[in-house]
N, C-alpha and C positions, 0 to 999 in steps of 0.2 A: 544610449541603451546598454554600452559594452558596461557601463559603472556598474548599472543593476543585476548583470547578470557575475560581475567581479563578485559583487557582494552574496548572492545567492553561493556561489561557490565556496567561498572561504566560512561560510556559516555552515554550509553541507559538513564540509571539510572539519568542522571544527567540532560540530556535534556525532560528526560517526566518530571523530577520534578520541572525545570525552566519552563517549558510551561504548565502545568496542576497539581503542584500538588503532581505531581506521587509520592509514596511512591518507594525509590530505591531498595527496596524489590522484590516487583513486577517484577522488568528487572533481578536483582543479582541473588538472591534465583535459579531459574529455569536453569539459565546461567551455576551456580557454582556446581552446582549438579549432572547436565547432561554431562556436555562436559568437567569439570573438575578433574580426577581423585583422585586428592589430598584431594576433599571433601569428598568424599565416606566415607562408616566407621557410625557406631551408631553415631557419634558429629557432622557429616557432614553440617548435615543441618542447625544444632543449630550455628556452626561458621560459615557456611555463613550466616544465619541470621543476626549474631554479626556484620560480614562486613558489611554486608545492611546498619544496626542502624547508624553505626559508619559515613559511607556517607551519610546519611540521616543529621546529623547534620550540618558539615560546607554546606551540598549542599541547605538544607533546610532555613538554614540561612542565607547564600548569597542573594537566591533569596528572600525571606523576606527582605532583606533589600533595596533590588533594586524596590521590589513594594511598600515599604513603601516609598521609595523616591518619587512614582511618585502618593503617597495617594492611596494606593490601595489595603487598610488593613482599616478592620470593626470588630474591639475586641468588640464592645458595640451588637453587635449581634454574637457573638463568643465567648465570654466571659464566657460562661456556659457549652456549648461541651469542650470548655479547661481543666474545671476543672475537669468535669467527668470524660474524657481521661488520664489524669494526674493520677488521683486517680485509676484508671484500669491496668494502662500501665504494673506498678510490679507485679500486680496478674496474666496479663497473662503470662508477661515473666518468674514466677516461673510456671505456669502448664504446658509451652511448656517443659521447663525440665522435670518434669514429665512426662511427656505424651511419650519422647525421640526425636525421628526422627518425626518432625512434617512438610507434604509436603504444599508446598505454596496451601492454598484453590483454590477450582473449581470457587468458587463464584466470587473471585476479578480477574481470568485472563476472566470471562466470563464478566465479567462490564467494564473491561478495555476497551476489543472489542469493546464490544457493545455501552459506552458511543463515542469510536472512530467514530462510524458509527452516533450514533446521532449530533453531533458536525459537522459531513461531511453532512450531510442533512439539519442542521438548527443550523450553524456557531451562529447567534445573541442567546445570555440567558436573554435580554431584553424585558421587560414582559407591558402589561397593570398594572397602580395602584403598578407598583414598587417600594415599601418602598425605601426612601433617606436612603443615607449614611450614618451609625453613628446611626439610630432611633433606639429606644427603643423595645426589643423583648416586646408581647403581652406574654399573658398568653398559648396559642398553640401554640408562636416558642420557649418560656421554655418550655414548655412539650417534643416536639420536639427535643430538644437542651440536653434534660436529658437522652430520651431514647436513642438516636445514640449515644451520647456522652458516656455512658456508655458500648453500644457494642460494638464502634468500640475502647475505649479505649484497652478494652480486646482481642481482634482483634489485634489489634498492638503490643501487646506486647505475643500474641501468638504466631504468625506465622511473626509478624515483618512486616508487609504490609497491605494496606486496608485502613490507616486510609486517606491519603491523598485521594483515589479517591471516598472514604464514602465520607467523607468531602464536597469533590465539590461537588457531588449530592446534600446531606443538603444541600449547602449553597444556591446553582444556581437555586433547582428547590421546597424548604420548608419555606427558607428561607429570596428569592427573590434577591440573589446578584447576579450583573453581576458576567462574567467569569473572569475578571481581578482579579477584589478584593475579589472573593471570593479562586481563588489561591494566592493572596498573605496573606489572613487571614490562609487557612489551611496550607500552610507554615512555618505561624510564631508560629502555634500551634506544626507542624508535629518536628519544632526546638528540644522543649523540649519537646515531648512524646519520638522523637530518641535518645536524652542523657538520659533520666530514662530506656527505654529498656535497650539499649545499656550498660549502667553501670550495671540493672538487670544482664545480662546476663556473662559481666564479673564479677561480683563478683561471679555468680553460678558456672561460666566456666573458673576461671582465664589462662587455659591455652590458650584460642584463642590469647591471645596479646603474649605470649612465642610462638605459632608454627609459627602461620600467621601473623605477625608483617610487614613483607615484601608486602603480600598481602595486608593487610588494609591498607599500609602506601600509596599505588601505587593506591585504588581503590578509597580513599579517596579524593587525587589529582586530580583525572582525573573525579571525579561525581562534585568534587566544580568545578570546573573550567568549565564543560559542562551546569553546572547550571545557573553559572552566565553568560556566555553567551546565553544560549536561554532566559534567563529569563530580560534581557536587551534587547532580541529582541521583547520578547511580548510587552514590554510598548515602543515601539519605533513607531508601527503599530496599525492600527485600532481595533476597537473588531473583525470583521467580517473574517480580516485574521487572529487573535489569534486564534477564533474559529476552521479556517477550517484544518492552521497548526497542532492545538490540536489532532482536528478530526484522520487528515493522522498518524499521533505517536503515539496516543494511539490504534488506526485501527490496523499499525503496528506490534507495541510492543503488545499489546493481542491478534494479530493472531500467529503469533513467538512464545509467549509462552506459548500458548496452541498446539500448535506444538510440542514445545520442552516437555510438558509435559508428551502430549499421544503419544510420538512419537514409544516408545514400543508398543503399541497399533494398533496406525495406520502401522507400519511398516510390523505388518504380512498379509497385504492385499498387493496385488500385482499390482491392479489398481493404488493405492493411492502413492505407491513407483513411478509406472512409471508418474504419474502426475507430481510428485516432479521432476521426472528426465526432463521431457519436459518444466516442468517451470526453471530447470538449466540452458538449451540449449538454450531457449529462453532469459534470461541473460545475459549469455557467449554472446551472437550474440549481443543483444541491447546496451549493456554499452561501448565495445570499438568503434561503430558506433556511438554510441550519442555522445560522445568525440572528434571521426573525424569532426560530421557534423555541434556540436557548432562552432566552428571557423571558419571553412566555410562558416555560415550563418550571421554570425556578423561582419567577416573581410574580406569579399568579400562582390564582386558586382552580386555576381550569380542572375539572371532573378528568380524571384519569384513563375515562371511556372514551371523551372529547379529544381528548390530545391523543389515544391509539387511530383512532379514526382520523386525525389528521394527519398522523403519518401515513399511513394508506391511501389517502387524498395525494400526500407528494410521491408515495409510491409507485403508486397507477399514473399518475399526469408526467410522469419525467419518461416512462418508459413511451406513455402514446406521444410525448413531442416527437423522443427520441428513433421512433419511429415515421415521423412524416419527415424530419430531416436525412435519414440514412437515403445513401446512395443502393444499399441490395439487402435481400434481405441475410443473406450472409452476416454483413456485419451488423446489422441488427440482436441480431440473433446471438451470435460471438461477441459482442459487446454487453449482452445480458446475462453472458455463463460468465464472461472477465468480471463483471461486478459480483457476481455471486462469490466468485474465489474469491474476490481482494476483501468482501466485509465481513465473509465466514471467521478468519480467526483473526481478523481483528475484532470481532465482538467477542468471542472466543479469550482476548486477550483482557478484556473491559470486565467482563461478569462478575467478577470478582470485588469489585470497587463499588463502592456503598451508594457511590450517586449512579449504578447502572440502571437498578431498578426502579425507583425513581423517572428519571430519564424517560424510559421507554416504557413506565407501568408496565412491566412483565409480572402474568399472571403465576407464573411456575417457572424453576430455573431451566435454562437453555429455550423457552419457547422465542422469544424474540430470534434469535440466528435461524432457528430451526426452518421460523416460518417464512425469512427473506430470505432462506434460500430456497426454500419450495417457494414462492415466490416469485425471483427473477429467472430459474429454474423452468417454471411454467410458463413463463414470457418468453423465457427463447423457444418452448415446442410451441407456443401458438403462433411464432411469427414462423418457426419452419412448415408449422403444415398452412396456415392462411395463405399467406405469401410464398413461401419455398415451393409449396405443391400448386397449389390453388390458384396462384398469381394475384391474390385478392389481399393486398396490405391495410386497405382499409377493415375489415374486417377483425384483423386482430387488433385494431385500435376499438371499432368498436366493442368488440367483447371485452377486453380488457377496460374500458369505460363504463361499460355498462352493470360488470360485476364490481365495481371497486366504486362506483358513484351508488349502485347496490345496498352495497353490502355497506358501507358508510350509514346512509339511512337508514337502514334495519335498527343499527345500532343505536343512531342518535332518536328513532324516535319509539325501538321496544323496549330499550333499557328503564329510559324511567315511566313511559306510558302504558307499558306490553301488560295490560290485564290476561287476556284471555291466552292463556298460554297452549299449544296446540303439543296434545297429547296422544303419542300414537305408536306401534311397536316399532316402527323401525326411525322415530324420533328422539331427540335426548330432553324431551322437553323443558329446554329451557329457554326457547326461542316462541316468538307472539304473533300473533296472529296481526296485532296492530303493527309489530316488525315488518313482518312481509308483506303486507300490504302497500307500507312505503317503499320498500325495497322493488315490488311491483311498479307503483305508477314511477319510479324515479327511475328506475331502468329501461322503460320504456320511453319515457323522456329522453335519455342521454342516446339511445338507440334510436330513435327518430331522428333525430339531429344529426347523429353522423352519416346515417345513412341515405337521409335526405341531400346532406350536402355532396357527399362522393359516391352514391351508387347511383346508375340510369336507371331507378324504378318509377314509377308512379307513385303516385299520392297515397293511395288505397294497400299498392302492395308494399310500400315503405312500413306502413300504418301495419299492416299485419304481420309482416315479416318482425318488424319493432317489439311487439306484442306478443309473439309466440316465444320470440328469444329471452323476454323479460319475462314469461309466465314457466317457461320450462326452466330458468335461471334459477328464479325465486325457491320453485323448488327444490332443485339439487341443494341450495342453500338450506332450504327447511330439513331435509333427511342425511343431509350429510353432515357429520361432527364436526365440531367447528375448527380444531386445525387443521382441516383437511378441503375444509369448504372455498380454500386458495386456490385447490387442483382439480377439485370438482366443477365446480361455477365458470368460470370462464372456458375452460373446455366443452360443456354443454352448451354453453350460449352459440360459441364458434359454431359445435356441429350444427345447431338449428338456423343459424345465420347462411352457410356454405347452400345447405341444402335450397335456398332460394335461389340463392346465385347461378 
C-alpha cells in the first residue's frame, strides 16, 4: 500500500508544481510521514524531505522549460530572490539537521489553502499599471526581492518547501507578474534551490540514496512527468482558466494536507470523524454514478428534461443515504453546507466551457450552482430542524424523498403529457394538472414507505399522514416558481409530516 500512496504523492507533487509552482514538498512531506510507515524514525522526515528536493528538480525543470518555451519566465525581476535563496538554501538544510525531525510548517499548508481559495475567487493576477515583461526592478521590488529572497531561501532548505508558493505571492501580488510567468520564473529558480538542498542534505544524510534509492527513483518519475504535463496544460489555455485550475489544486492539495497533518488531532473528536465518514459515503455514491451518467449524456439522445431529473434523482438519493449513515445530525447537516461550498465555484469555475451546458442542460446561465446550492443548502436546514430539533431523522429523509421522487414525476410525466395546464393568479402557468397529479400519487408512494418502515404509526395513520404531506407538497410545488419550488416543497412537506409526530 506504501507504493500507491508514493505514487499519489509525487503526481500531487508534480501537478501543483506544473500548475502553480508548488514546491513538491508541500504534497510529499505530509504524504510520507503520515501514511508511510517506512518514514517513521528520528530521519523520517529529513528523507522525505531529500525525496521532495530530489522531485523538485527534474519536475521543476521540465516545467521551466515548457514556460520558457512559451516566454513565460522574467529573470530581470527575479534575478535577485534567486541569489538570495541560492545563498540560504545550505544554511537551512544544515539547521533542519540540527534541529532533527522538522514537521512541514503550519504557515505554508495554511497559504496553499488559502492562496487556492484566492485564485478560485479572482482567477485573473492582471493588475492596473502592470509592469512589462522583462522591466527593470525599482529600488522597493530590490528591497522586496532581498527580504523574501532571503527567508524563504532558508525556508527551503529548512523544511524543503515554501519556496515556490512564497514565490508566487512575491511575484503575482509585490512584484506585478501575471500567473503564468511568474510560475514559470519561480520554477526556474525552485530548479536550483532543489539541487543545492537536495545535495545539502545528501551530503549531511548520505544514507537516504543507500535506503530509499527505490523510492526517489519511482517519486522522481512520476512528479517529472506529472509536471510536464500539467505544466503544458497551463500554457496551452487562457490566464483565467490557469487561474481557477490553480485555485481547485492548491484548494485541494492545502485542504488534504492539513488534514493529514492535524489528523491526530482532529481524529479525537467524534463529530469531525463522522463528517469524514458522511463525506466518504457521499463519494462512494457520486463517482461510480458520475461515470454511468457521462456516457449516457454524451452518447445518447436522452431528452434533456430526462437527464435534469436524473440528477435530481442522485441528488435527493445521496443526501437520504447520507443521512441514515451519519452518526448526528450535526454532521449531516455540516457535511451538506461542506458540499455546497466545495461545488459552488467549482461550477462557478466550469460555466464558461462549452460542454457545461450541455452537461447539465442549464436552462439560463448560473441556474445549475444557484439551484444546488439552494439545494444542499435546504438539506442541511431540514435535517437541523427534523432531527436537530425534533429528534425525528427519518422525517427529513422522508421529505426530502418525497419532493425529489415528486417533483421528478411532475416532470417526466407533465412535460410531454401536461394538456391541461392550470391557470391561476398566483401560478406561472406553466406547470399541468397531469404534472401534479403524478407528482401526487408518487409522493405519496415514497411517503408511505418511509414512513411505514421507520415511524410507529398505524396502517390508517401512515396512509393519511402520507397523503396529507403529498397533497400540501404538490401544492406548494404548483404556486411556487420553479427555482424556488427546491425551498418551498420539502420544507412544507416536513412541516405537515412533524405535525403528526
Amino acid at each position: 500500500m506504501e507504493w500507491v500512496w508514493y505514487i499519489i504523492a509525487a503526481a500531487g507533487a508534480g501537478i501543483g508544481t506544473g500548475l502553480a509552482g508548488l514546491s513538491a514538498a508541500t504534497v510529499m512531506v505530509p504524504i510520507l510521514i503520515v501514511l508511510c510507515p517506512s518514514f517513521s524514525g528520528e530521519t523520517g522526515t529529513y528523507q522525505a524531505t531529500a525525496i521532495a528536493l530530489a522531485s523538485d528538480i527534474l519536475g521543476s525543470a521540465v516545467t521551466a522549460y515548457t514556460y520558457a518555451k512559451n516566454r513565460n519566465i522574467d529573470l530581470k525581476r527575479g534575478w535577485i530572490m534567486m541569489l538570495c535563496i541560492l545563498v540560504m538554501c545550505p544554511i537551512g538544510s544544515y539547521a533542519a539537521f540540527v534541529a532533527g525531525n522538522v514537521v512541514l510548517g503550519n504557515f505554508t499548508l495554511f497559504l496553499t489553502f488559502f492562496i487556492g481559495i484566492r485564485f478560485l475567487v479572482r482567477p485573473e493576477t492582471n493588475r492596473k499599471n502592470q509592469p512589462a515583461k522583462g522591466q527593470k526592478l525599482d529600488w522597493k521590488g530590490a528591497a522586496v526581492s532581498v527580504f523574501f529572497g532571503l527567508t524563504i531561501g532558508f525556508g527551503t532548505g529548512f523544511v524543503g518547501t515554501g519556496g515556490g508558493m512564497m514565490m508566487l505571492v512575491v511575484f503575482t501580488v509585490f512584484l506585478g507578474m501575471e500567473l503564468k510567468t511568474a510560475v514559470g520564473t519561480s520554477t526556474f529558480i525552485m530548479t536550483f534551490t532543489a539541487l543545492i538542498a537536495f545535495v545539502s542534505h545528501i551530503m549531511i544524510h548520505p544514507a537516504i540514496i543507500l535506503d530509499k534509492w527505490p523510492v526517489l527513483l519511482l517519486c522522481v518519475t512520476v512528479a517529472t512527468a506529472s509536471s510536464l504535463i500539467s505544466a503544458r496544460f497551463a500554457n496551452r489555455v487562457n490566464n483565467r482558466t490557469v487561474g481557477l485550475v490553480t485555485g481547485a489544486v492548491l484548494t485541494v492539495l492545502g485542504a488534504s494536507m492539513l488534514i493529514l497533518k492535524y489528523w491526530d488531532f482532529l481524529s479525537q473528536y467524534d463529530l469531525i470523524r463522522q463528517i469524514f465518514h458522511c463525506i466518504g459515503v457521499f463519494t462512494a455514491y457520486i463517482i461510480p454514478i458520475v461515470m454511468i451518467l457521462l456516457p449516457i449524456r454524451f452518447l445518447t439522445r436522452i431528452p434533456s428534461f430526462i437527464f435534469r431529473k436524473i440528477l435530481h434523482v442522485v441528488a435527493f438519493t445521496c443526501i437520504s443515504l447520507m443521512i441514515l449513515s451519519a452518526g448526528s445530525w450535526q454532521a449531516a447537516a455540516l457535511t451538506s453546507v461542506i458540499i455546497a461550498a466545495a461545488i459552488y465555484p467549482l461550477l462557478i469555475a466550469c460555466e464558461k466551457k462549452t460542454w457545461y451546458p450541455k452537461l447539465f442542460a442549464e436552462k439560463k446561465p448560473g441556474e445549475i450552482r444557484k439551484s444546488l446550492l439552494m439545494l444542499f443548502l435546504t438539506f442541511a436546514v431540514l435535517i437541523s430542524i427534523s432531527w436537530g430539533i425534533f429528534g425525528q431523522p427519518y422525517i427529513a429523509s422522508a421529505s426530502i424523498l418525497m419532493w425529489g421522487t415528486g417533483d421528478a414525476a411532475a416532470a417526466l410525466v407533465g412535460i410531454p403529457f401536461g394538456k391541461h395546464k392550470v391557470k391561476t393568479r398566483i401560478s406561472d402557468g406553466k406547470k399541468s394538472l397531469e404534472g401534479s397529479c403524478a407528482m401526487l400519487a408518487v409522493s405519496f408512494l415514497s411517503g408511505f414507505l418511509v414512513l411505514f418502515f421507520t415511524q410507529k404509526f398505524s396502517v390508517p395513520k401512515t396512509l393519511l399522514c402520507a397523503f396529507t404531506g403529498a397533497l400540501f407538497g404538490t401544492a406548494a410545488e404548483l404556486f411556487t416558481p420553479g427555482e424556488y419550488d427546491t425551498i418551498t416543497v420539502p420544507l412544507v412537506i416536513m412541516a405537515v409530516l412533524l405535525a403528526f409526530v
